[in-house]
N, C-alpha and C positions, 0 to 999 in steps of 0.2 A: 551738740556737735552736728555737722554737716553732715549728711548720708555716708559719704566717699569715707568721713573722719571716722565714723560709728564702724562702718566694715571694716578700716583697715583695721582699728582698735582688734574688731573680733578675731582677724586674722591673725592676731597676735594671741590671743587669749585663750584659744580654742585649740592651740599645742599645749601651751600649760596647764589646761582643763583636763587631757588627755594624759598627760604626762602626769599628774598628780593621780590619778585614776590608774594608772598603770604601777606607779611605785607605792601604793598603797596596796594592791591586789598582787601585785608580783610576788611577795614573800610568802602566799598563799597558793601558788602553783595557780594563780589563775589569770588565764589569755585575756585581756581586752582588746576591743577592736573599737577603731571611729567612725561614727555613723552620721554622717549631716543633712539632712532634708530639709526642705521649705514644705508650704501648703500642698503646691504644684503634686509633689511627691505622693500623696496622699489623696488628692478631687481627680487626678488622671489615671483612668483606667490603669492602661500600660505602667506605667511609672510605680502606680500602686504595688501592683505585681510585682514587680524588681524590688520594691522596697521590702515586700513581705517574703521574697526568697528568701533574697540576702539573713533579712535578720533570724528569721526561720533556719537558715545553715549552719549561721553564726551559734546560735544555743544549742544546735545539734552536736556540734563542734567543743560544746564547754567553753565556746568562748562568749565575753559578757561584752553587750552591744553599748557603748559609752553612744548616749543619740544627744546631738543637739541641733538647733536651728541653726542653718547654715545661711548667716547673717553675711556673710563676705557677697552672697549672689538674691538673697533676698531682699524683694523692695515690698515697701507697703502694701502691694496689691496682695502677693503670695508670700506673706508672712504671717507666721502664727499669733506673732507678737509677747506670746506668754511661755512659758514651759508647762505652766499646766495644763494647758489645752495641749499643744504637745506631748506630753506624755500620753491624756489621755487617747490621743488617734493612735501613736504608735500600739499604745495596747489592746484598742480594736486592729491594728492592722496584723498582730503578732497570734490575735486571739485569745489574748490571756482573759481568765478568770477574774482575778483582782489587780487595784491598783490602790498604791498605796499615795499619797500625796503630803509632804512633811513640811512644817509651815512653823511662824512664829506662835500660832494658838493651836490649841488641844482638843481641835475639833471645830465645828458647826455651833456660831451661836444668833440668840433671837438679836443680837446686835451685838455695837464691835464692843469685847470684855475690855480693851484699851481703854475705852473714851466711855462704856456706862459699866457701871458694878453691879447694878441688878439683870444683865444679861445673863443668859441661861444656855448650857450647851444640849444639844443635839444627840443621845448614842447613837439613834436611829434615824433614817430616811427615807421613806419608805417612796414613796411619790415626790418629785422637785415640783409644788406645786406653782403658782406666780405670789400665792405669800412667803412663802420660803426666798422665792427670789428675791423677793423688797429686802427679806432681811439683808442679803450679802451687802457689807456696805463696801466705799473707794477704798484703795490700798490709800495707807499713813507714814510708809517707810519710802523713804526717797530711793531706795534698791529695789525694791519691786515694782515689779511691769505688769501686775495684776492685781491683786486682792481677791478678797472672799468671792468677789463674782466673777474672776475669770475661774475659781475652783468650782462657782456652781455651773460654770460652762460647760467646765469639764466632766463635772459629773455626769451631764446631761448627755455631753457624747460617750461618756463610758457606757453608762448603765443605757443607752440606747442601743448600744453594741453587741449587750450583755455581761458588760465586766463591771462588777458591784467595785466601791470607788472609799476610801477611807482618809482620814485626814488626820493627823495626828503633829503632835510636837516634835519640833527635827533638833530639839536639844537635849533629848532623849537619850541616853546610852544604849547603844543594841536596837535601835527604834521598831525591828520590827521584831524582836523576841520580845521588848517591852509590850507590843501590840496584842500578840499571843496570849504574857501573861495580864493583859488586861487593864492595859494603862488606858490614861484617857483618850476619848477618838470618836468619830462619828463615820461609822458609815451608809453610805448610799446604798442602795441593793439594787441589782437588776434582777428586771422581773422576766427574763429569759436567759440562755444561756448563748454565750456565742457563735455557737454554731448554727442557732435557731436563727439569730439575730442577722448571721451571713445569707443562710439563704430567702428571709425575707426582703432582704435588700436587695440579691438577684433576683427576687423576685419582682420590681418597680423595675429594672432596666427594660430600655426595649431591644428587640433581638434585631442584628444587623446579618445575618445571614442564614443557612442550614446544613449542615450535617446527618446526611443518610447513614442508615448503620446496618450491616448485616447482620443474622441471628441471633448469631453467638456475642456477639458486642452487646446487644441490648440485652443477652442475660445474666452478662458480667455485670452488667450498668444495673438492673434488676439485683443481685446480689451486693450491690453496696463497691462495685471496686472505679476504677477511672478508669476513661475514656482515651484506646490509645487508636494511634493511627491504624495499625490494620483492621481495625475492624469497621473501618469506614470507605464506604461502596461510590456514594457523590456528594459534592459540595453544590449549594447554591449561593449566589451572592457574592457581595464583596465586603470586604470586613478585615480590620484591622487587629493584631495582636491586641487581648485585654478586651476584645468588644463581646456583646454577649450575641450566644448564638443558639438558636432552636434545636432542638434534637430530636429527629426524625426515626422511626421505625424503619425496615423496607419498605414498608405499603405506605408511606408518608405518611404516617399516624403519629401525633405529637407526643413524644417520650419525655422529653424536660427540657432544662434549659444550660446552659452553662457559659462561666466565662471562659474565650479559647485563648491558645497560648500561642498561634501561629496564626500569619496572615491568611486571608483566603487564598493566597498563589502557592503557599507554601504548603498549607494544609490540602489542596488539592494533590501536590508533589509527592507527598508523602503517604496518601491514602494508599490503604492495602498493603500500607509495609512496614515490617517490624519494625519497633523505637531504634533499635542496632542498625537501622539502616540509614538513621535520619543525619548524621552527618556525612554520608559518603553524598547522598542527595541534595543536600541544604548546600551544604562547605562548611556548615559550625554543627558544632556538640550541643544541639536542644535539647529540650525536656522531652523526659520521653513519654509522658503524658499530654495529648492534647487537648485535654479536658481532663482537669483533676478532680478528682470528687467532693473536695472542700468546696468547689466553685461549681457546684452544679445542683441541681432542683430535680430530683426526677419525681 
C-alpha cells in the first residue's frame, strides 16, 4: 500500500484497537485511555516530558494506557516501525522495572525453532552480546514488522534503561501468571536500575542555562525533595522547556544538574514565588516543580 493508504487504513484500525481494549477491561471496573506517539515523542526533550506526565497521570489514575504508534502522522523518518521497540521506550519513558514481550516463540533461541529443531532456548540473558545478535534471525510471518531482532533491539533499549525485558509465548493462557508460575521465557536483565539509568543519561546532556538557589532550596535539593520556584534567586541563559540546566549554589558553586520544565522567561517570572502563584503569573496551571527530582543529578 501507498503511505496515504497504510495511514488511513491505521486511522481506521486504531478505534477498533481501542475499543476492543475497552470492552474487554470494561467488565473489570477498569478505565483505558488512548495513547499514540511516533519516535519524535520519545528523542525530543520537551515532547518526552509530556509523554511521560501524561502516562505517569494515567496509572496514577488506575487508568491503563492503551499506547500505539500513531501511524496516521508517522512517516519513515519518526517511526518506530515495530511495537517492540515501542514498547520498549515507552517503558523506559514510564520507568518501569519489567517488560514483558509476547511473541509466537517461548523465548530467545540459538536460531529460529520454526526452520531448525536443534535450536536451543535462552532462560537467561545476561549481556546482548554481537553473538546473541547474529542469533536473532528475519521475521517468517507475513504479519510481523519485526522478528527476533527488532526484540533484541528492544531488549537493548530496555535493559539500557534499566528495565530487565522477558519474552514469552502470547498463546499462553494468563500469560503473565503463567510467567510467575514459571512457564517458558527468556529474560534479559538489566544491569541497573531505572533510576540510576535516568540520571546517567542526564548526565551526557549538555546544560543550556543556570539556576541560582538560595539556602534553603539547596537543602531541600540536599534532602532528596524538587526543585521549586521559590527558592530560586537568578536565572542565567536561554533555554527551552525540557533542556537541561545547571544548578547553582548562591556562591555559584555547582550543585547538579537537571531537566527544567519551564522556559528561561518563564522560569525567570516565577522565581521567588510560590508554585500557587504560578498561574496567576504564567496564565496557565504549570507544574509546580521546576525541576523535579526524578530529572535531576545532585
Amino acid at each position: 500500500l501507498a503511505l496515504e493508504q497504510s495511514q488511513a487504513a491505521a486511522a481506521v484500525g486504531q478505534i477498533q484497537l481501542a475499543r476492543a481494549y475497552e470492552e474487554v477491561l470494561a467488565p473489570h471496573k477498569i478505565t483505558t485511555a488512548q495513547v499514540l506517539v511516533t519516535l519524535e515523542d520519545t528523542t525530543d526533550r520537551r515532547r518526552y516530558l509530556n509523554s511521560r506526565a501524561t502516562l505517569e497521570t494515567l496509572l496514577s489514575f488506575g487508568v491503563v494506557p492503551i499506547v500505539n504508534e500513531n501511524d496516521t502522522v508517522a512517516t519513515d523518518e519518526i517511526r518506530f516501525g515495530d511495537n517492540d521497540r515501542l514498547a520498549a521506550q515507552i517503558a523506559v519513558t514510564v520507568g518501569a522495572d519489567q517488560l514483558v514481550l509476547l511473541s509466537d516463540v517461548d523465548g530467545f533461541y540459538s536460531a529460529n525453532p520454526h526452520q531448525d529443531p536443534t535450536a536451543t532456548r535462552f532462560n537467561l540473558v545476561e549481556e546482548i552480546t554481537p553473538m546473541i545478535e547474529a542469533m536473532a534471525g528475519d521475521p517468517i510471518s507475513g504479519l510481523s514488522k519485526g522478528g527476533m531482532k527488532t526484540k533484541i533491539m528492544a531488549a537493548k533499549s530496555a535493559v539500557a534503561g534499566g528495565c530487565s525485558m522477558a519474552i514469552m509465548h502470547g498463546a499462553v493462557a494468563r500469560p503473565l501468571q503463567a510467567l510467575q508460575n514459571g512457564a517458558a521465557h527468556t529474560w534479559f536483565l538489566a544491569q541497573t536500575d531505572p533510576q540510576a539509568a535516568r540520571k546517567r543519561w542526564i548526565n551526557t546532556l549538555k546544560t543550556r542555562g543556570d539556576i541560582l538557589l538560595d539556602a534553603g532550596a539547596v537543602q531541600a535539593l540536599l534532602s532528596g525533595k524538587s526543585l521549586l520556584p521559590a527558592g530560586v534567586f537568578a536565572v542565567r541563559g536561554q533555554f527551552e522547556r525540557g533542556d537541561l540546566v545547571a544548578i547553582l549554589g548562591p556562591d555559584g558553586a555547582a550543585l547538579g544538574r537537571g531537566l527544567v520544565r519551564y522556559s528561561a522567561d518563564e522560569t525567570r517570572a516565577i522565581a521567588g514565588h510560590k508554585s500557587a502563584e504560578i498561574e496567576q503569573i504564567l496564565g496557565y496551571a504549570g507544574r509546580a516543580a521546576l525541576v523535579h527530582r526524578d530529572d535531576m543529578v545532585i
